[in-house]
N, C-alpha and C positions, 0 to 999 in steps of 0.2 A: 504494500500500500504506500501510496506515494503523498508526502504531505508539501502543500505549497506553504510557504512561509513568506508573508508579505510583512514590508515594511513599512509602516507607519509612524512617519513622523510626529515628532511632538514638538512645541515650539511655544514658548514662554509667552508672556504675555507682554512682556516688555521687546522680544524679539517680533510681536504683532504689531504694535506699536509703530515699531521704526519700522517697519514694511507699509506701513499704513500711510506715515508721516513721508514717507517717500514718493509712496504714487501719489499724494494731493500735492507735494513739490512738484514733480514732475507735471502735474496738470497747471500748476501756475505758473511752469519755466512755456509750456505748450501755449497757455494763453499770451502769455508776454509777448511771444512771438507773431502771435496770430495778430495782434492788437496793433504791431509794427505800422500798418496799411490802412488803422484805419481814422478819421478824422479824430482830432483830439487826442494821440495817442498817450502824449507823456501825461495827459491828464491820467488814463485811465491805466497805465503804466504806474502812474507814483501809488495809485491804493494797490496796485500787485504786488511791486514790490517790499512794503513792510510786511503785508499775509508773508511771502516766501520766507523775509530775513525771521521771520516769527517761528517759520516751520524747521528750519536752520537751525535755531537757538532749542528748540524744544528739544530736537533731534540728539544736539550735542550733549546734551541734559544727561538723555534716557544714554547717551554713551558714556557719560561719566562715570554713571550710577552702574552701569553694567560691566564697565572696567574694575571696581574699586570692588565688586563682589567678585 
């Protein structure tokens, strides 16, 4: 009898976190870009870019915390 053995990953909650906080950076680095084209940009550019440095800073947070354990 043959048994399959599958692996199933486990992944913390702090390591969900920073995969989380990653693709909504990624969607603000995507919008920034997008926004390049269009009238008003730096307006709509300057509230993007504090969300990102915001997403940055949390990020670096959850690495500090995950370093020091």
């Amino acid at each position: 009898m043959s048994q399959n053995f599958v692996n199933i990953a486990t992944y913390s909650e702090e390591d969900k976190k920073k995969t989380y906080l990653l693709e909504v950076k990624e969607e603000i680095e995507n919008l920034l870009k997008l926004s390049e084209n269009l009238d008003y940009a730096k307006y709509i550019q300057g509230h993007l870019y504090p969300v990102k440095y915001e997403l940055e800073r949390q990020f670096s947070l959850l690495d500090k915390t995950t370093q020091i354990n």
